[in-house]
Each structure stands twice: as C-alpha cells, then as structure tokens.
N, C-alpha and C positions, 0 to 999 in steps of 0.2 A: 610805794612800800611793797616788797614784796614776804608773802606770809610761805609759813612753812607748808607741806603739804598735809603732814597730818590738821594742820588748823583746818583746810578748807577740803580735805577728803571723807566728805559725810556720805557720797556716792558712793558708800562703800561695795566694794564688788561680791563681796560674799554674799550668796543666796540667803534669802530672810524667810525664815520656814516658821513664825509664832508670833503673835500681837505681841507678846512682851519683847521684842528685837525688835519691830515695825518701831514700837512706840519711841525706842534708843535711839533709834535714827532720826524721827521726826523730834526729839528733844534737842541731839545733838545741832541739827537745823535752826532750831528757834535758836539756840544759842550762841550760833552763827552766825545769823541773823542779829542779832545784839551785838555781838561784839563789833561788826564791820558798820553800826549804826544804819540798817540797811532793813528794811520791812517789806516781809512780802507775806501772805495769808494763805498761800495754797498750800504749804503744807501741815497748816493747821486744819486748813479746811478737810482736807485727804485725811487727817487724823481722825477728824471729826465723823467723815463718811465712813472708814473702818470699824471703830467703834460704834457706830448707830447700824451695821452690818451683825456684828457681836449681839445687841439687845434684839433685832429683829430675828435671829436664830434661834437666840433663848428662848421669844416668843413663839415660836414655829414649832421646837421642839420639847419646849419644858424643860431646857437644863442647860447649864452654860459651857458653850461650844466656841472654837478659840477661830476666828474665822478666817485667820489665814492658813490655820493648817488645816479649815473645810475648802478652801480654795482649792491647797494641792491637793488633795486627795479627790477632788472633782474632778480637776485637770490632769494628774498623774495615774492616781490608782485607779479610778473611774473611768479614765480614758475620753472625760467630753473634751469635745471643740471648745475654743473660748468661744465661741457662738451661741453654742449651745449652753454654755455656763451662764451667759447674760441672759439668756432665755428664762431660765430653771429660776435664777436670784430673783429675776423681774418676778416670774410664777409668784412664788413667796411673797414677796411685795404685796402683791396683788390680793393675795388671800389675807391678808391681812389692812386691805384696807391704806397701803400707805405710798403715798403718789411720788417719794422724793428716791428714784431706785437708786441700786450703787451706781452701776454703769446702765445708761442705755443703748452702747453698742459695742463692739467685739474690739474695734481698733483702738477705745479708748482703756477697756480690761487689758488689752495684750499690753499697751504701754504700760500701765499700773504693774502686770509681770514681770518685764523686761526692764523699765528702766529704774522703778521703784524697788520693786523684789528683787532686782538681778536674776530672774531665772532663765534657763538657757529652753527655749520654745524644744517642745516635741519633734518636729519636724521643720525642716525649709517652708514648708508649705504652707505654715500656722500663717508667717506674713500675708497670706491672700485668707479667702474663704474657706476655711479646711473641708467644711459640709460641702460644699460645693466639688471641690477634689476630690474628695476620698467619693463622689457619687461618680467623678469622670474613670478612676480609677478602677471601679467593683459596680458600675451600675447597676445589673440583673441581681446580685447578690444584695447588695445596700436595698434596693426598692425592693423585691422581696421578702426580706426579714423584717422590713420595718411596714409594708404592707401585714405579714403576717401578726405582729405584736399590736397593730390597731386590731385586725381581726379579732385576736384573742379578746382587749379591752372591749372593744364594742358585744360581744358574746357576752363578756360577764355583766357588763352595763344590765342585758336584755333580761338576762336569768336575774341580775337584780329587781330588775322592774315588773317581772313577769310572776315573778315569788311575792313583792310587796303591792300591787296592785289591782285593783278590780273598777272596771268603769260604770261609773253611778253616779249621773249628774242632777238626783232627782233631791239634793241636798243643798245645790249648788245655786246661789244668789245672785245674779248678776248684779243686780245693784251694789247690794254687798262687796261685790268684785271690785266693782268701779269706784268704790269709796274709799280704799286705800291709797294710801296718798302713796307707797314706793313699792316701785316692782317685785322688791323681795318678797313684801306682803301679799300680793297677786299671787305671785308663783305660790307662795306655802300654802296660799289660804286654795287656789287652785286641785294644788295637788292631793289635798287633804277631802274636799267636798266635790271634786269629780273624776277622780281618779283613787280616791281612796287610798292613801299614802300616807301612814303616819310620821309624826317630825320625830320619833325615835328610831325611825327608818334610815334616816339621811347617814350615820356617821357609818353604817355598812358599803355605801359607796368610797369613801375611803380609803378601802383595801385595796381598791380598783385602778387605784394609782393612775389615773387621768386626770389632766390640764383642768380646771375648769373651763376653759371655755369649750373642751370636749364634750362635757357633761351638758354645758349652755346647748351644743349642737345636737349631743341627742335630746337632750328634751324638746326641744325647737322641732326637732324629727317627728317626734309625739305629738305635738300640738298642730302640726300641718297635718299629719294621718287623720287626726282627728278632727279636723277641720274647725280648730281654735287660732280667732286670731289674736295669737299673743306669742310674743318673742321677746326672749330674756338673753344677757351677756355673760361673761365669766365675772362679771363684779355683782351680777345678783346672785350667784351661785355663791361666792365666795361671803355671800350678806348671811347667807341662809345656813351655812355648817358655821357660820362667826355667830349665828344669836342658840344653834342648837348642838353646842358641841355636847 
C-alpha cells in the first residue's frame, strides 16, 4: 500500500527554531508510528532528552528558557563550534551534579541540527572539527586571543584569592581534615582553616566565568605551592558553589 506523502512527511524540511515546533514533530511521529502499527522509541526518547535540557537550564538559570532557541543562539548568534556547544551543555551538567548529558559529542549534536532541526550547518567545515580548522585557518591569531582570555581569567582568579585570603594554618586539624568523608568537605573545611577563605567568599568567583575544572587547576596550583597534598576536580568545585550558593 502506498501512503500519501503528506502521511509519512514528518521530516519536515523546515527549520525548527522553538520546543513548541520540536514537540509537533515528535507528536506528529508518534502518530505515525500508530497508524502504520510500527514502534519505535527514539523519538520519544529525543523528546525526552530536550525536555530534561529545558528543566536543567531553568535550573542553571532560574527562569524558563526554551532550549532550542538557547541552541541557536549558541550556535548562531554566539558563533560556537557544535564542539564547543557540547562542551559548555556538558559544563552545565556538571555543575549541577547530573551524569545523563544531552549530547556527549559534536557529531552526534550536528545530526540532532541537521537531520532533526533541518538547520543548514555554518560552514562546509562544521562536517569535520570546526575547532580544529578555524585553528589551521588563523593559528597565531586563535592561540593568542585565547591565550590572552586564560591570562585575563587566571589574573582575576589571583586578585580573587589574593583579596579573600590569608595563610594561617595554626586553626587547621588534620585529623579533622581526614575525618570528612568527601572531598568537597576537605576543600571547604581546608580553605577556611588554612587559608582563611570564607564560604561567602566562593560565589565572587563566579563572575570570573571559568570552567570549573579551571578553578579545580588553580586551586590544585595552591595546594602544590604550598606543599599540600590534596587535589580536587571540577565535580568538588561544582559540590561546593551547589551547597553555598
């Protein structure tokens, strides 16, 4: 039996720029799915993962954000790499504590744009590693600026730490230290009794708009300078601004 086209033209070609469009597609799916008595789960699943996209933004941000038009506007207005967009989501993730990401890598986001959104890629070049080209491209220029913008973050990091800080470990427990059962609690209970850093100190780094695990490596800088053996990750960082926002 052959069906009409509008029956089985759910791939619609038109760009899908808003969760409430994403959602008319993955309905119109299900429904095609039923009718041809035919089951398949992945684009419920896919609906699933946008929407739990949607709630982790709310979360991030405190206000509901529509997450395919935070898509484009990463990818368009913002001008990242889908590279760097599965970077940044994961980021988010992560500060939050939640292990199931949208995408874990760039080739499976581009499909999600291209074959799911219909959107027509920036460049030829998106198909490969765009990071990687646009550095064969502009090398000197690319590794400069973006040398130069760690420079900056690591300077404010320093004035951050150099303003909230004083070293005084005559406060400071070891046993104490050792009796915490997770690393978050080391670090805070650390930085507070031998470094002197109070917990209403931490949400000033925030301005500073670095990764956490950036933040993981300069403190880790600190603790080797000063000849502490203790080394934390960007998931105790992201423990420690989640129990002292």
């Amino acid at each position: 039996m052959k069906l009409e086209n509008k029956e089985i033209d759910f791939e619609n070609k038109n760009e899908i720029l808003n969760l409430n469009d994403f959602i008319k597609r993955q309905e119109f799916i299900e429904s095609y799915m039923k009718s041809c008595k035919f089951r398949r789960t992945n684009h419920i699943k896919l609906e699933k993962k946008v929407i739990r996209l949607q709630e982790i933004l709310k979360k991030k941000f405190t206000k509901d954000i529509d997450p395919i038009v935070f898509l484009h506007w990463l990818y368009f207005n913002k001008n990242l790499s889908i590279e760097s967009i599965v970077n940044y989501i994961k980021q988010i993730y992560d500060e939050l504590w939640e292990t199931e990401y949208f995408y874990k890598n760039s080739a499976a986001l581009q499909k999600f744009f291209t074959q799911v959104l219909n959107w027509k890629l920036k460049n030829s070049k998106e198909n490969k590693k765009t990071l990687t080209y646009k550095s064969r491209e502009k090398p000197a220029e690319l590794i400069a600026k973006n040398q130069e913008e760690k420079d900056k973050r690591k300077a404010l990091f320093l004035s951050w730490f150099i303003k909230n800080s004083a070293i005084d470990n005559t406060e400071f427990d070891i046993k104490v230290f050792n009796n915490y059962k997770f690393k978050y609690e080391k670090f805070i209970y650390l930085l507070e009794k031998y470094f002197k850093i109070s917990k209403n100190s931490y949400q000033e780094l925030l301005n500073i708009e670095l990764w956490n695990q950036s933040f993981a490596d300069r403190f880790n800088e600190i603790f080797k300078e000063n000849n502490i053996d203790f080394e934390i990750s960007h998931k105790d960082v992201a423990r420690v601004f989640e129990k002292h926002k």
